[in-house]
N, C-alpha and C positions, 0 to 999 in steps of 0.2 A: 754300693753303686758301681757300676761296670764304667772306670772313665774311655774315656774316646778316645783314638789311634793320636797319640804325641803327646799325648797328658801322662805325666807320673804322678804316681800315689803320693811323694814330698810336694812336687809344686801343688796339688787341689789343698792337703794338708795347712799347707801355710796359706792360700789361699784363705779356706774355708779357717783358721785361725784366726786369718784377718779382721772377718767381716762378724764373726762371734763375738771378739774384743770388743767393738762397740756399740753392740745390741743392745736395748734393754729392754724391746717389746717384741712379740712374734707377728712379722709384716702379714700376715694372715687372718689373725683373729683379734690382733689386737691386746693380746693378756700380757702380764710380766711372764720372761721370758726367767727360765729357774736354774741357775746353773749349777746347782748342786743334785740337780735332780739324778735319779740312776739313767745309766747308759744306755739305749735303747728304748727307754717308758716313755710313756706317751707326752711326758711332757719335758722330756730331755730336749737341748737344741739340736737343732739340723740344721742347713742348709741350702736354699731353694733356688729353683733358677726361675729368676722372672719371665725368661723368654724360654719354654720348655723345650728342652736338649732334642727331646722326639722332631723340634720344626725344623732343625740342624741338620740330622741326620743326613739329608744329602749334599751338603756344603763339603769342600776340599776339608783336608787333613787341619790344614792350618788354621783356616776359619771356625772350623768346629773347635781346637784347643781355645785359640783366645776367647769365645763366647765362653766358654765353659770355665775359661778360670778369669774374666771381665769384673772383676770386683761389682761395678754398675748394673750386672746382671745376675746378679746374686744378693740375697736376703735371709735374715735370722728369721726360723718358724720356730715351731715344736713340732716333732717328729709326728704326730699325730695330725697336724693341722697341713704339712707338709703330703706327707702319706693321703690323706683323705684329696688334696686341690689334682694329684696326678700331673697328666700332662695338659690338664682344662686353663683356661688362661685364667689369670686370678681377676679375683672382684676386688674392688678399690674397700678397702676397710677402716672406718674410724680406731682408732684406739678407743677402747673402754677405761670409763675411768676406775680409779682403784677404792674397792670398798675399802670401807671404815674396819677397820678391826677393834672388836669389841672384847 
């Protein structure tokens, strides 16, 4: 992810550390979220921006960094489910509940 003019790669880091810590569902689809999963697979986490960084783009420097590292504006996906919403605004989604493992 290209961050925006005043954001360092350590503040999104701990940022985006933040808001991982205490996920346990992907604010997109609704599934447990896997934190073992491999790095970059499709159901590894990411992190998403509620309000897409694309509607920022022409806001000052400064405006653009706090949206972009706003805890409030930020949500645990899976890279897949993150990847597929782009910069479309997201739909409200139930949690699904957790099958039975048999």
């Amino acid at each position: 992810m290209k961050l925006p003019a005043g954001v360092t790669s350590w503040q999104w880091e701990r940022v985006r550390a933040q808001v991982l810590a205490v996920a346990e569902v992907c604010a997109l689809c609704g599934r447990a979220l896997q934190p073992d999963a491999p790095p970059r697979s499709r159901w590894s986490s990411s992190v998403d921006h509620r309000l897409a960084r694309k509607t920022f783009e022409r806001l000052d420097r400064e405006t653009q960094a706090r949206l972009c590292l706003t805890p409030a504006n930020l949500q645990a996906a899976h890279v897949a489910c993150n990847s597929k919403k782009r910069d479309r605004p997201q739909q409200v989604v139930q949690p699904r509940p957790q099958s039975q493992r048999w």
